[in-house]
C-alpha positions as CSV (number, residue, x, y, z in Angstrom):
1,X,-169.5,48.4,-2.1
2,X,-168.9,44.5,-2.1
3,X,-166.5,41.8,0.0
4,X,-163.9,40.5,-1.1
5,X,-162.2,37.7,0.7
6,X,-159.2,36.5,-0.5
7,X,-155.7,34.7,-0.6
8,X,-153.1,35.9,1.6
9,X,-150.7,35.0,-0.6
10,X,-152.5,35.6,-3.8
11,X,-155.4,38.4,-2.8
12,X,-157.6,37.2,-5.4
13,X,-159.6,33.0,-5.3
14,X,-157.5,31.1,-7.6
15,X,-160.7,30.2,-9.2
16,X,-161.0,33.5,-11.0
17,X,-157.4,33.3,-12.7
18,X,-158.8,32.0,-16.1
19,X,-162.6,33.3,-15.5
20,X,-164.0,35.4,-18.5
21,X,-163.8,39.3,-17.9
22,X,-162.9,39.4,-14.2
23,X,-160.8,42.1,-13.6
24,X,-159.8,41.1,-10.3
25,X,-157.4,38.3,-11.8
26,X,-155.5,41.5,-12.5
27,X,-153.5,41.1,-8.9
28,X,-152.1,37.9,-10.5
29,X,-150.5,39.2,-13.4
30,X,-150.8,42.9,-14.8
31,X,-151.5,41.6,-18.4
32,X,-154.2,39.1,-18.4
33,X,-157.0,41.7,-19.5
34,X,-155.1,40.3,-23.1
35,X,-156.2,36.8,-22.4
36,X,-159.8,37.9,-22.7
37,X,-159.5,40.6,-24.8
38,X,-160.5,43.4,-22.6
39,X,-160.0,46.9,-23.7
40,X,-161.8,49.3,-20.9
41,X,-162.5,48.0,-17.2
42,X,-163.2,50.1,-14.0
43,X,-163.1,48.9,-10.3
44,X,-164.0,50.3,-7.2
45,X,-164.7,50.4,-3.8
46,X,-164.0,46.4,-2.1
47,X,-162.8,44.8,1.0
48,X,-160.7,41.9,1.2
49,X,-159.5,39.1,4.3
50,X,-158.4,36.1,4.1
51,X,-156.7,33.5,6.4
52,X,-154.4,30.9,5.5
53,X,-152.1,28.1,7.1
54,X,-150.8,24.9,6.1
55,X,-152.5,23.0,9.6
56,X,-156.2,22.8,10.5
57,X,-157.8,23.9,13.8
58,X,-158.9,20.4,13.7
59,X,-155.6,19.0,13.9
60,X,-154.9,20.5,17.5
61,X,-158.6,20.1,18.7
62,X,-161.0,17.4,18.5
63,X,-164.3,16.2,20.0
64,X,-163.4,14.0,23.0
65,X,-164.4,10.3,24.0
66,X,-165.8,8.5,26.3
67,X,-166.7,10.6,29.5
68,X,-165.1,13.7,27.1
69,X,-167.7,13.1,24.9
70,X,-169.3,16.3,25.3
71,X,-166.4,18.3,25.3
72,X,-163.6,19.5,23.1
73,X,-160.2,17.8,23.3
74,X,-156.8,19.6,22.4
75,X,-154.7,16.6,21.2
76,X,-150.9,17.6,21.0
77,X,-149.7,14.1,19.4
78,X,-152.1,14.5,16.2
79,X,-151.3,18.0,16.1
80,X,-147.0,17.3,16.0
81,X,-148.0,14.9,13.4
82,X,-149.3,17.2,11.3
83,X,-147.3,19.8,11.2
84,X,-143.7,20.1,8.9
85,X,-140.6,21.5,9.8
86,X,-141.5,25.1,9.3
87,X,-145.4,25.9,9.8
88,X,-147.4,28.8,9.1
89,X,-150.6,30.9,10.0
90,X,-151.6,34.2,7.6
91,X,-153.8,36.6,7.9
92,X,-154.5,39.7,5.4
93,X,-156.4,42.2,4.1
94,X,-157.2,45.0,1.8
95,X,-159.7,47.9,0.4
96,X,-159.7,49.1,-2.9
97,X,-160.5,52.5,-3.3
98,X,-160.4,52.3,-7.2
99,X,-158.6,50.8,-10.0
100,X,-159.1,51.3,-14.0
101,X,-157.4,50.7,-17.5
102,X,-157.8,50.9,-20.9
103,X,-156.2,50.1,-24.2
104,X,-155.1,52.7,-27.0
105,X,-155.5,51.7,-30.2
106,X,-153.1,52.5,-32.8
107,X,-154.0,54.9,-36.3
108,X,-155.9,52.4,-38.4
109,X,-155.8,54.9,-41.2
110,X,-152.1,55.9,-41.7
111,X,-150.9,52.1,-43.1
112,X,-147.4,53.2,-42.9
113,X,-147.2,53.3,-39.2
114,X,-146.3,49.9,-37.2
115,X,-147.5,50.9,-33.5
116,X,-148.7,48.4,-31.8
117,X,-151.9,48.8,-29.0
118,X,-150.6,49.7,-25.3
119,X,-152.1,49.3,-21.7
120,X,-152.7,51.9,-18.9
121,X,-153.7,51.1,-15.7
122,X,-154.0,53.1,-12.2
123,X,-155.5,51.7,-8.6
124,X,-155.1,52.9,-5.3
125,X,-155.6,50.2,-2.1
126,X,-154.9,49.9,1.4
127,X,-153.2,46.7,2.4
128,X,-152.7,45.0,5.5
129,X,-150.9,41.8,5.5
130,X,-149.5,39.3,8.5
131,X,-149.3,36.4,10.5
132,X,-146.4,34.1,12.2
133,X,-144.4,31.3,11.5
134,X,-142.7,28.5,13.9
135,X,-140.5,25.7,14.0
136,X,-142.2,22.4,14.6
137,X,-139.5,22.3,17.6
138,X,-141.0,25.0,19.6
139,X,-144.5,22.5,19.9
140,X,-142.0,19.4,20.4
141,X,-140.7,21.2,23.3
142,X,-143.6,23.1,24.6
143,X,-146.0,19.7,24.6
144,X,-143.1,16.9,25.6
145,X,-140.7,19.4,27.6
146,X,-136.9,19.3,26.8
147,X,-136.6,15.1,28.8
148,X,-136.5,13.9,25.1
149,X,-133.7,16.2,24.0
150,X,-131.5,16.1,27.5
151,X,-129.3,14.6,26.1
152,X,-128.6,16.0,22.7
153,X,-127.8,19.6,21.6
154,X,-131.5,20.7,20.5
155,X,-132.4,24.0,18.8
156,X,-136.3,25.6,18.5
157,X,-135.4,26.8,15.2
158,X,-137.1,30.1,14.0
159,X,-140.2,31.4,15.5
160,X,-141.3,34.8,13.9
161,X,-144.4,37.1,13.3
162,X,-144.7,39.6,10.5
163,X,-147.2,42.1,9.9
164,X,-147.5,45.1,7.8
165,X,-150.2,47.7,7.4
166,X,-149.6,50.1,4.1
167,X,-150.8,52.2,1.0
168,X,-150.3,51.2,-1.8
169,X,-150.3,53.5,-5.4
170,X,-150.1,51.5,-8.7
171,X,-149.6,52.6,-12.4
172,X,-149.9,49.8,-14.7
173,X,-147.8,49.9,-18.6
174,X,-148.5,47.2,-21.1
175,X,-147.6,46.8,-24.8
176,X,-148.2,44.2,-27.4
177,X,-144.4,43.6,-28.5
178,X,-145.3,41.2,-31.3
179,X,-148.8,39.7,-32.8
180,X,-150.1,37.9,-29.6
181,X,-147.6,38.7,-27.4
182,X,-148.1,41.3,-24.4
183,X,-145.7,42.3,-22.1
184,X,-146.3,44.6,-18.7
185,X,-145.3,46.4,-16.4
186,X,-146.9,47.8,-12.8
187,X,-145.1,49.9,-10.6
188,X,-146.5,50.2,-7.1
189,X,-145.3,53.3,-4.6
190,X,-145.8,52.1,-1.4
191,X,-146.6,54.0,2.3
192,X,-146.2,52.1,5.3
193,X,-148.1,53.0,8.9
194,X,-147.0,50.1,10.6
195,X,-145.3,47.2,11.1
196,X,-144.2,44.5,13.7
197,X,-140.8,42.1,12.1
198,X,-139.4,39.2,14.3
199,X,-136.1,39.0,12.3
200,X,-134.9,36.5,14.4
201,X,-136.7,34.4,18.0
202,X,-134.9,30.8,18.6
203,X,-133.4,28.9,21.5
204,X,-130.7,26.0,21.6
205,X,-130.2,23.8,25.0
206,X,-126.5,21.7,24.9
207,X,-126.2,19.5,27.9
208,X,-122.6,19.8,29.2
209,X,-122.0,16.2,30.2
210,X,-118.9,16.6,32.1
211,X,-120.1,19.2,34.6
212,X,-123.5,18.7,34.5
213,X,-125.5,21.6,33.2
214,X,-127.1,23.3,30.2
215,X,-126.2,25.8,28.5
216,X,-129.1,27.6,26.9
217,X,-128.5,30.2,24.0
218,X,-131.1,32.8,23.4
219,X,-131.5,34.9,20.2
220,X,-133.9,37.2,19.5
221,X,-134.8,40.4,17.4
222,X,-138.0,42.6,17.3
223,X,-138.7,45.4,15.1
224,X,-141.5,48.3,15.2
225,X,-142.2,50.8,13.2
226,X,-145.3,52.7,14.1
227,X,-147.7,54.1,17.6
228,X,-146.6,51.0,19.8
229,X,-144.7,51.5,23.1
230,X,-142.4,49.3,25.2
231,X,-141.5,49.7,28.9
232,X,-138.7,48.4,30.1
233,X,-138.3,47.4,34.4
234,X,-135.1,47.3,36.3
235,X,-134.2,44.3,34.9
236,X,-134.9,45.5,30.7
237,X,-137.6,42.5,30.7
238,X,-140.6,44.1,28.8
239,X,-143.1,45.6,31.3
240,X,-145.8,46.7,28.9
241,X,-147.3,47.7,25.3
242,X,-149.4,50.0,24.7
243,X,-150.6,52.1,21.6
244,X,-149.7,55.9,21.6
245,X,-152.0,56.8,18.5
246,X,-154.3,54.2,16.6
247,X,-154.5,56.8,13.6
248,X,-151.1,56.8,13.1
249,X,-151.4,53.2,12.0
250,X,-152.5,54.3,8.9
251,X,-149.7,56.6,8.3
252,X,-147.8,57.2,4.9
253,X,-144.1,58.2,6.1
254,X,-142.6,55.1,5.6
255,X,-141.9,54.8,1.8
256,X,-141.5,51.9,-0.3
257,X,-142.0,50.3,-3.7
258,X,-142.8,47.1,-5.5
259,X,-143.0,45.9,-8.9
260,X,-144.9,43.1,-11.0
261,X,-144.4,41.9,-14.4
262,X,-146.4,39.6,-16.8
263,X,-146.1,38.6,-20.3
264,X,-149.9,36.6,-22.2
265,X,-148.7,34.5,-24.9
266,X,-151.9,33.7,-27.5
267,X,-149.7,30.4,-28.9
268,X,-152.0,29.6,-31.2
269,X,-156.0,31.0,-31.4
270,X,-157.2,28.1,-28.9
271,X,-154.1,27.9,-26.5
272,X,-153.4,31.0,-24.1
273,X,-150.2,30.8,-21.9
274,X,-149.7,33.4,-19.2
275,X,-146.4,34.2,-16.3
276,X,-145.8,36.8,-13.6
277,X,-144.2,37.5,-10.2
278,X,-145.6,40.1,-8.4
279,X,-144.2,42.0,-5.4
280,X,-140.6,42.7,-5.8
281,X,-140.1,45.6,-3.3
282,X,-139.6,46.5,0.0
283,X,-140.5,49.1,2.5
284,X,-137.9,51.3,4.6
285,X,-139.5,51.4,7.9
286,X,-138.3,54.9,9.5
287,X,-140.7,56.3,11.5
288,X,-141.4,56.0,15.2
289,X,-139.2,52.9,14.9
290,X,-138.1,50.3,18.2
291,X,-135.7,47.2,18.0
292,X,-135.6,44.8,21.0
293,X,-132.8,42.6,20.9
294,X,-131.3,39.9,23.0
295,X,-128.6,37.7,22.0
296,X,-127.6,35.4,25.0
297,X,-125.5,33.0,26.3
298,X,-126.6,31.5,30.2
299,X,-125.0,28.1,31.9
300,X,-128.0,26.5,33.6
301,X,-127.6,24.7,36.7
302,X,-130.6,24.8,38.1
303,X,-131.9,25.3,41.7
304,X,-129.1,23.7,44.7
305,X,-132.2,22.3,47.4
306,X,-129.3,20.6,49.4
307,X,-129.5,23.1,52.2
308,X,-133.9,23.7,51.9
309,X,-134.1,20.5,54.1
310,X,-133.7,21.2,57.5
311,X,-134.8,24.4,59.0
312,X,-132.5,24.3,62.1
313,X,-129.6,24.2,60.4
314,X,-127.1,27.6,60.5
315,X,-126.8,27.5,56.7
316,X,-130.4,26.7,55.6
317,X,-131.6,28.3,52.6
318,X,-135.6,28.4,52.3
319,X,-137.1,26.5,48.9
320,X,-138.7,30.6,48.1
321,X,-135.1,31.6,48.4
322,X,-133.5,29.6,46.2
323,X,-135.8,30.0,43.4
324,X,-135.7,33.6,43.8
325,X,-132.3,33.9,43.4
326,X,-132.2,31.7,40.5
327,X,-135.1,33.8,39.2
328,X,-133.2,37.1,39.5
329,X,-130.0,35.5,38.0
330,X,-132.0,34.7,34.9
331,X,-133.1,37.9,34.7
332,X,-129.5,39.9,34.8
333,X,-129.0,37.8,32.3
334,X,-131.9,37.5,29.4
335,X,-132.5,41.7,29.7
336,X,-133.5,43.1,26.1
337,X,-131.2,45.7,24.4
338,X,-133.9,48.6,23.1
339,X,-132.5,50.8,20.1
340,X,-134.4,52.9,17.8
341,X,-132.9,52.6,14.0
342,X,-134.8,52.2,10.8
343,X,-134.7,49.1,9.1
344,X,-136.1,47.8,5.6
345,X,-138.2,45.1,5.3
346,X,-138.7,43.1,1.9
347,X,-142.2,42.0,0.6
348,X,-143.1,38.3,-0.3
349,X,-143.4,37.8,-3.8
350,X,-145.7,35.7,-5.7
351,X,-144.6,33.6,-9.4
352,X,-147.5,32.8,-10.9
353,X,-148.3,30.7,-14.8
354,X,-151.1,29.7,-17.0
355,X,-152.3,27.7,-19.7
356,X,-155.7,27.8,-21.1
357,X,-157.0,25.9,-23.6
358,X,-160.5,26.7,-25.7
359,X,-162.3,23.6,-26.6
360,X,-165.0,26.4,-28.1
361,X,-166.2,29.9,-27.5
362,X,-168.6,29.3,-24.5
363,X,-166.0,26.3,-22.6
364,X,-162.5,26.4,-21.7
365,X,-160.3,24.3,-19.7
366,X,-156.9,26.4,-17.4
367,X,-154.3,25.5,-15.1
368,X,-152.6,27.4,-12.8
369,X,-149.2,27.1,-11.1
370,X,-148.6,29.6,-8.3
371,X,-145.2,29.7,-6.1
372,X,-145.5,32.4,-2.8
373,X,-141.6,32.9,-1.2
374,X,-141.6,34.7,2.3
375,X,-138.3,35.1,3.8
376,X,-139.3,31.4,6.1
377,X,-141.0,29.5,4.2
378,X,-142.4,29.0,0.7
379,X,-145.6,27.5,-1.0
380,X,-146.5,25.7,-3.9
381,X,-149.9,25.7,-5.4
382,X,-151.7,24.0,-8.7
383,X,-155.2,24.8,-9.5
384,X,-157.3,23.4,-12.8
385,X,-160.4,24.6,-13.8
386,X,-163.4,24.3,-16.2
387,X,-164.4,27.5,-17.6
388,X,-168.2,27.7,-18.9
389,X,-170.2,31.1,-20.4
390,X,-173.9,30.5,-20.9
391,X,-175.2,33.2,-23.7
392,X,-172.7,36.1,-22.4
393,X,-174.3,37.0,-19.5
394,X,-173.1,33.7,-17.0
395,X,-169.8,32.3,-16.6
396,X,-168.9,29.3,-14.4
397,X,-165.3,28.5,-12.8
398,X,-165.4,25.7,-10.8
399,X,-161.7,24.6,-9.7
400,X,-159.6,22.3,-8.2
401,X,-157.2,23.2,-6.1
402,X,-153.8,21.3,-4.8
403,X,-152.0,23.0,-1.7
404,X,-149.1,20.1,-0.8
405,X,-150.9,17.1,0.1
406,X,-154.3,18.6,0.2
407,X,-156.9,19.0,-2.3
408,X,-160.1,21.6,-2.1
409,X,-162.6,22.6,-4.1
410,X,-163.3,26.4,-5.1
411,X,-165.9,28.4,-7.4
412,X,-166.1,31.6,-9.4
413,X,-169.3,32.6,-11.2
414,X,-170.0,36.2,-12.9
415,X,-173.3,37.4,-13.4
416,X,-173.1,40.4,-17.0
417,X,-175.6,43.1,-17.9
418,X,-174.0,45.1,-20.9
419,X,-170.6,46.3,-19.3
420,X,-171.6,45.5,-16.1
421,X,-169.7,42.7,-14.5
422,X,-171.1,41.0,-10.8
423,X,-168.3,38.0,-9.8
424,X,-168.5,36.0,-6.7
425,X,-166.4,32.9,-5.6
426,X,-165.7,30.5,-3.0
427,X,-162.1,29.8,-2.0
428,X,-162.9,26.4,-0.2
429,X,-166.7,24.9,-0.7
430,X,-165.5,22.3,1.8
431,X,-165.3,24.5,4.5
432,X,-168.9,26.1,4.8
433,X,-169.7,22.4,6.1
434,X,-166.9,21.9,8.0
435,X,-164.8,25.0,8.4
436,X,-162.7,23.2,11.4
437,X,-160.8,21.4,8.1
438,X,-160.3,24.2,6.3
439,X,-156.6,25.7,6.0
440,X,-157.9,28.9,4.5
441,X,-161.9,30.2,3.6
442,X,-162.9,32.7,1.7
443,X,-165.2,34.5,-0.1
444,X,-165.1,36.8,-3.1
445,X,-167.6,39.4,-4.3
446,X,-167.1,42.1,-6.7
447,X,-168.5,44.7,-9.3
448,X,-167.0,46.1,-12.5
449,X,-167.6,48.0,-15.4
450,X,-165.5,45.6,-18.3
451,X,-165.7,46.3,-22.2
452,X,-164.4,42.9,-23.8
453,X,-164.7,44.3,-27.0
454,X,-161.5,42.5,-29.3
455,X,-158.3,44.6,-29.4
456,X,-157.9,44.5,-33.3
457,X,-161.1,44.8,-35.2
C-alpha cells in the first residue's frame, strides 16, 4: 500500500506529468504511456487527499503585535485584500483499488498487413471530491456589515458547497492512427453514494429611499442525494441533520459516466507534444434524494422602539416584544420548501497540454498548461520542469509551478529495480517550512510494475 496525495483538480503532482515511466501521469491524459514508450504497467492499491484554494490561512490569520504578541490575530482587512471576486476552498480524495494496461503489437511477420499497435487499459477507484466556493461579498458584508452598501442595491453573489462521494470503473482504448501519433479514449461508468449541491445561496439588500426600508431578496437551493436527514419546525426553518446510515455513503445506485480523451504527438524524435480533457460526464443523483429551497422576497423595516420607552403608558410595547415579533415575522417569511426529486449533477473537467523537449537520453526539459472549469469558477495553471534519469534506475522532476500570481516549487523522483517502479513527490516544498502559505500541500507516493520497452522494435 502507499499515499498518495494529490491535486484536487488534477489527482496526480503536476511534477510527474513529463516524469519517465510514472504511470500515475495517466489521470492527466489516457495516452501519455506513448510519450515514454511504455508497453505493460500495473498499479495497485493507493490513497489519495489533497487540499487546494486560491487564499492562504495566513491571509485571514496572523501573529499579533505588541501586547498580541503572543497570540494569533484574525485580520479581516488583509484577508478582503486577498481574495478575488469568486474564491475557492477544495478538498478530495481517492483509493485505487487497481489499474493496468498493455500494448498489442501488430503481426511483424505477415508484411502485407498495415495494423497499427493499440492500448488497453482497466482501473477501478473510489473518489471523493468537494469543497465550497463564495463571493468576496459575503466577507465584505459579514466583516464591515451592510453601513457601506445602505445606500446602494448590493448583492452577496454565489455562495455554494459541492461534494461528491463515488465509484468509479474505467476501460481505457488507445491506437496509433499514424507513425507517432496516438489517439485515446477512456470511458469511466460511474456510482454515486452521496452528494451535497448548493445550486444556488445569495442575498441582495435595495434600500427603498422613498419609504425608508430594505428590501432583502433571498435565494437559495440545496440538494442531497444519500443517508442525510432534515427536520423541519413549525416555521420549515431547518431543525436538525443527522445521518440515517454511514454505509450507505458508499452506495452505487446513483449512475453516471465520464469520459477523457488524449492524443501524444512525437513531432520530431526530440520534441513530444501532448493534450487532453478529462471528466466530461455527470452523475444522476436518484436515490434517497432531498431539495431545500427558498426563493424570497421580505420588506425590512426593522424593529418600531417608539412605544418600548415608557412603561406606564396604555400602549407600551416591551423591547423583548418587539423583537419577537419581528423575529417571528422573518420566520413566516424565509421558511424552506423540502421536495424530494432527482437531479443531475455535472463533473468539473480538466484541459490539460504538453511539450517536452529531449536535450539527450538521460535530461529533458517539459511544460505543462492545465485549465480546471467547475460550474463557479475556473483555474489556470503552468508548470515547467527539468527532467533528469541517472543510469535507469533514478529519475528527477523538479518543477516550477505558476497558480495566478503565485509561484511554488514541486518535486517528483522515481526510484527503478527491473520493472519495478517506486515514485514520490512533493506538490509544494515551500510549505513543509511554512505550511500557513501554502494554498494546497501534498504528497505523492506510489509503486508500479512498468515495462518501457520501445513499441516498434
Amino acid at each position: 500500500m502507499f499515499l498518495l496525495g494529490t491535486w484536487s483538480y488534477t489527482q496526480v503532482s503536476y511534477s510527474t506529468y513529463h516524469q519517465q515511466n510514472n504511470t500515475s501521469k495517466l489521470s492527466f491524459n489516457p495516452v501519455l504511456f506513448a510519450a515514454d514508450s511504455i508497453t505493460k504497467h500495473f498499479d495497485f492499491q493507493s490513497v489519495a487527499l489533497k487540499t487546494n484554494s486560491n487564499f492562504r490561512f495566513s491571509d485571514l490569520v496572523r501573529e499579533g503585535t505588541g501586547p498580541l504578541v503572543d497570540s494569533l490575530v484574525l485580520d479581516f482587512p488583509r484577508f478582503r485584500s486577498a481574495l478575488d471576486r469568486q474564491n475557492y476552498l477544495d478538498i478530495s480524495g481517492e483509493a485505487l483499488i487497481f489499474q493496468f494496461g498493455f500494448v498489442t503489437k501488430p503481426d511483424t511477420l505477415n508484411q502485407e498487413t498495415h495494423k497499427r499497435p493499440s492500448y488497453f487499459g482497466f482501473a477501478i477507484r473510489q473518489r471523493a471530491v468537494g469543497g465550497f466556493n463564495f463571493n468576496k461579498n459575503y466577507i465584505e458584508l459579514l466583516t464591515r456589515g451592510n453601513a457601506p452598501f445602505y445606500d446602494q442595491e448590493f448583492s452577496t453573489g454565489h455562495a455554494g458547497m459541492n461534494t461528491s462521494i463515488y465509484s468509479e470503473i474505467s476501460a481505457t482504448y488507445a491506437r496509433e492512427l499514424k507513425d507517432k501519433l496516438w489517439f485515446g479514449l477512456r470511458f469511466k461508468y460511474l456510482m454515486g453514494g452521496l452528494n451535497f449541491t448548493t445550486k444556488k445561496f445569495d442575498l441582495s439588500i435595495d434600500r427603498i429611499e422613498a419609504d425608508d426600508y430594505l428590501e432583502v431578496d433571498v435565494n437559495a437551493d440545496f440538494r442531497v442525494s444519500g443517508p442525510i436527514e432534515f427536520s423541519l419546525d413549525p416555521y420549515n426553518f431547518v431543525q436538525d441533520v443527522g445521518i440515517d446510515s454511514p454505509q450507505e455513503i458508499f452506495s452505487t445506485e446513483n449512475s453516471g459516466y465520464a469520459v477523457d480523451l488524449g492524443i501524444v504527438y512525437n513531432l520530431n524524435p526530440d520534441l513530444v507534444f501532448s493534450a487532453a480533457i478529462t471528466d466530461i460526464g455527470q452523475i444522476r443523483w436518484s436515490k434517497d434524494v432531498k431539495q431545500l429551497t427558498l426563493d424570497t422576497t421580505y420588506d425590512y423595516y426593522g424593529g418600531d422602539f417608539s412605544n418600548s420607552i415608557d412603561d406606564t403608558e396604555s400602549d407600551y410595547k416591551s423591547p423583548e416584544d418587539v423583537i419577537d415579533d419581528l423575529t417571528e415575522d422573518i420566520r413566516n417569511e424565509f421558511g424552506f420548501n423540502l421536495i424530494e426529486s432527482a437531479y443531475t449533477e455535472k463533473l468539473p473537467h480538466t484541459f490539460t497540454a504538453g511539450l517536452r523537449y529531449t536535450v539527450m537520453p538521460s535530461l529533458d526539459f517539459g511544460m505543462m498548461y492545465s485549465n480546471f472549469t467547475s460550474p463557479y469558477y475556473y483555474r489556470e495553471t503552468l508548470a515547467f520542469s527539468a527532467n533528469l534519469a541517472i543510469k535507469n534506475a533514478l529519475s528527477l522532476s523538479p518543477t516550477l509551478v505558476l497558480l495566478g500570481n503565485d509561484q511554488l516549487w514541486s518535486c517528483a523522483a522515481g526510484f527503478r529495480v527491473g520493472p519495478l517502479q517506486l515514485h514520490t513527490a512533493i506538490s509544494d516544498i515551500g510549505a513543509i517550512k511554512n505550511p500557513a502559505h501554502s494554498q494546497g500541500f501534498g504528497v505523492q507516493m506510489g509503486m508500479s510494475y512498468v515495462f518501457p520497452f520501445a513499441l516498434h522494435p
